[in-house]
C-alpha positions in Angstrom: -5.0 -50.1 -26.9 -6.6 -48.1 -24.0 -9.8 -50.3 -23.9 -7.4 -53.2 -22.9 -6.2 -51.5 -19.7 -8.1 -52.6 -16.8 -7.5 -50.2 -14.1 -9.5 -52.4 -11.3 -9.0 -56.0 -10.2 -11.9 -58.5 -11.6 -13.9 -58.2 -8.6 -14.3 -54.2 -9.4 -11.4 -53.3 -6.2 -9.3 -50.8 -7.1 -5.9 -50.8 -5.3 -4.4 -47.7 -3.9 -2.3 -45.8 -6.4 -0.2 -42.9 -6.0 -0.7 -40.2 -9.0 2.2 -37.8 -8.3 5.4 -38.9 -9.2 3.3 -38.8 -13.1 1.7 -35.7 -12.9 5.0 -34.2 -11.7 7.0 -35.7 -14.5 4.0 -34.1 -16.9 4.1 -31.2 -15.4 5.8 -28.8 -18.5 7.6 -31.8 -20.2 6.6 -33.0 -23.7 7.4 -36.4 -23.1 8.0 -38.9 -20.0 8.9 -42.2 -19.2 6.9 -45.4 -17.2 9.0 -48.1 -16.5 8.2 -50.8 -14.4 8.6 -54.7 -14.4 5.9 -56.4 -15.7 2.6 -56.6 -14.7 3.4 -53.8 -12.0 0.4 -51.7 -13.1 2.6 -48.9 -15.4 -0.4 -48.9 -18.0 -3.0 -49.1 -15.3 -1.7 -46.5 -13.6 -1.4 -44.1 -16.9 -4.7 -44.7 -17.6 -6.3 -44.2 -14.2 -4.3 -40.7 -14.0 -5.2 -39.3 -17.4 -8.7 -40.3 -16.8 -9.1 -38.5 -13.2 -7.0 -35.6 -13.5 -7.3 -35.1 -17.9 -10.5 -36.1 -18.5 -11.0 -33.3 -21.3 -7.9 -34.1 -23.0 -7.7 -36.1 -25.9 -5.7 -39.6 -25.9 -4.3 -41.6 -28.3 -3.1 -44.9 -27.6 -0.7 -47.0 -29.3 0.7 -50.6 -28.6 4.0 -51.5 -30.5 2.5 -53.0 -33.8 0.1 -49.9 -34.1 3.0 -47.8 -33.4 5.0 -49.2 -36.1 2.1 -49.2 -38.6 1.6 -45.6 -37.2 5.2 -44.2 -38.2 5.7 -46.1 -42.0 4.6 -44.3 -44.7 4.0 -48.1 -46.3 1.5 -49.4 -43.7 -0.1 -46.7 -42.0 -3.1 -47.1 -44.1 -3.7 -50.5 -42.6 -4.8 -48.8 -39.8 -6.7 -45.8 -41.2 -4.2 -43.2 -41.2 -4.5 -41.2 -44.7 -0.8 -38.3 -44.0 2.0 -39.1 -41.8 1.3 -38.7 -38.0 3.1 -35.7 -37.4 1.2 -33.9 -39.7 -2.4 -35.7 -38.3 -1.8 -34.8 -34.3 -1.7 -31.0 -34.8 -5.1 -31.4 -36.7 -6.5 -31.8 -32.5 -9.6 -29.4 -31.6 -8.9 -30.5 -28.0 -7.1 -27.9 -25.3 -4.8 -30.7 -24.7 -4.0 -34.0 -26.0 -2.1 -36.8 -24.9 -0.2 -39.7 -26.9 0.7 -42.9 -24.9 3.0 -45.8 -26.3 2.6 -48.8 -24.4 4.7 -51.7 -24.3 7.3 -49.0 -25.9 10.4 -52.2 -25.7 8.8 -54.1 -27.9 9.0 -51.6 -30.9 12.0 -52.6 -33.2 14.7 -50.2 -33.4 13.3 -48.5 -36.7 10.5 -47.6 -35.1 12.1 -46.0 -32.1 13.8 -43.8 -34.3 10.8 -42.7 -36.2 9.6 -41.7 -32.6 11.9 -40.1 -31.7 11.7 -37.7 -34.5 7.8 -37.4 -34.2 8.7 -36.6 -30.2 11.0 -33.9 -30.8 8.6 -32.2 -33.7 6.0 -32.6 -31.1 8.1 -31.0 -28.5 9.2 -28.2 -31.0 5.4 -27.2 -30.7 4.6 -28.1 -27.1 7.3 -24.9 -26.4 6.4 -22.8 -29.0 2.5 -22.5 -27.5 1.2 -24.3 -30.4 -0.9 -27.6 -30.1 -0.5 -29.1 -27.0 0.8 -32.5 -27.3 2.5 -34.9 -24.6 3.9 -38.5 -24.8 3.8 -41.1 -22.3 6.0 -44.4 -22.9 5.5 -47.1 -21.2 7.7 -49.9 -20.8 9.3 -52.6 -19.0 12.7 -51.7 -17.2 14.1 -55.1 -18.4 13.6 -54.0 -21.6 15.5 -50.7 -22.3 18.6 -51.7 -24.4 20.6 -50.1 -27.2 17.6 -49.6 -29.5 15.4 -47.1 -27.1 18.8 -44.9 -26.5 17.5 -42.3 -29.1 14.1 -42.2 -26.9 15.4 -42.1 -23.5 17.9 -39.6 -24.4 15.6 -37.5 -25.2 13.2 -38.3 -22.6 16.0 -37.6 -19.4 15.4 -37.5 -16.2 11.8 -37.4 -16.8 10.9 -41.2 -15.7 8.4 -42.4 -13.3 9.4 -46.1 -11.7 6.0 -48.3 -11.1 6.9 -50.5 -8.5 4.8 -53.4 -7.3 1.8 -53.1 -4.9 2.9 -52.9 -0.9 1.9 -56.1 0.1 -0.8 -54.7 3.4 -2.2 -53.4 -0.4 -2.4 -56.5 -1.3 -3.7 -58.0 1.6 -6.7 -55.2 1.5 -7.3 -57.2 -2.1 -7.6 -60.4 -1.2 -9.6 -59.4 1.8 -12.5 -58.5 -0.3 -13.0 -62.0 -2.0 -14.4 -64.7 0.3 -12.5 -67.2 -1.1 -9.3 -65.7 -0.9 -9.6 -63.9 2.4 -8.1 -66.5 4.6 -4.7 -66.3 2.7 -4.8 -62.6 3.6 -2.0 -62.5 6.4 0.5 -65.6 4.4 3.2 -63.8 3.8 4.2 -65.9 1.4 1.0 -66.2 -0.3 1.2 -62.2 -0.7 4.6 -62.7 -2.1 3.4 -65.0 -4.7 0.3 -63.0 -6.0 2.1 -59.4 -5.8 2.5 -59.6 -9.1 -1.3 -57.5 -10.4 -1.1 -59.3 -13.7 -1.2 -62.4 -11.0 -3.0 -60.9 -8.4 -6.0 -60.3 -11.1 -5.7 -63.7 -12.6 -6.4 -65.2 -9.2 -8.9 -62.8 -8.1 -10.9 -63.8 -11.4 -10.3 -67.3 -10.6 
């Protein structure tokens, strides 16, 4: 799942992005929260942090059908798991390790469950000193209903909200291709690309 985050636009411009709001919800928490609408950057923004500021520590991701064939004791041989994962993660050499769900809304409500179980094992040993683990979800905020309660309970106040990209930000994108330069300073323009899933689309275009 990491390998499919792009963290720069097409062109190789990487927009500003502000690390601390994360790193402060990390900061002595087994778990946190990313929400965001989509295309924001939530996943690009997870990734460029970890990378910078952990780039010792160990990551695991996981989108929502790896997650679920993760958690069941019926498929998680499909993707090369051979013991549940809660008995796999503290196997880790690393110092520290982290465990990012992305696209967390789009797990059914089974699977929430089973992570929320697997979170609150892991945080059992993130405060006893043994094995350090940490989980990042990542999801849409349209998309946290009834069946992510047992997660976000859990999780608290511990959320970071990914808004979209200040549009001079944007302008400082578009800026840097050619093509795209004179739209710089239409406002509306700006307003219709904010979007980076859009923004990137365009820039590759």
């Amino acid at each position: 799942q990491r390998g499919t985050i792009e963290t720069v636009l097409p062109n190789g411009y990487a927009l500003p992005r502000d690390a601390s709001d994360l790193l402060n919800a990390m900061d002595g928490a087994a778990a946190c929260l990313v929400s965001g609408e989509s295309g924001a950057g939530k996943s690009a923004l997870v990734r460029a942090v970890l990378d910078e500021h952990f780039p010792e520590a160990r990551q695991i991701w996981l989108g929502p059908e790896a997650l679920q064939s993760a958690l069941s004791e019926a498929s998680r041989e499909q993707i090369g798991l051979t013991a549940p994962l809660a008995d796999l993660l503290p196997a880790s050499m690393a110092a520290q390790n982290i465990l990012v769900v992305d696209a967390v809304e789009r797990a059914d409500s089974d699977t929430i469950a089973r992570l929320a179980r697997l979170l609150r094992r892991i945080a059992d040993g993130f405060l006893a000193g043994g094995p350090t683990w940490q989980i990042i979800a990542i999801g849409q905020r349209a998309g946290f209903e009834a069946h992510l309660d047992p997660l976000t309970a859990f999780i608290g106040n511990r959320v970071v909200a990914v808004t979209p990209p200040e549009p001079a930000d944007v302008r400082n994108a578009l800026l840097t291709v050619p093509s795209l330069a004179e739209h710089a300073y239409d406002d509306a323009f700006i307003a219709i690309v904010g979007n980076l899933r859009t923004l990137a689309w365009i820039v590759s275009a």
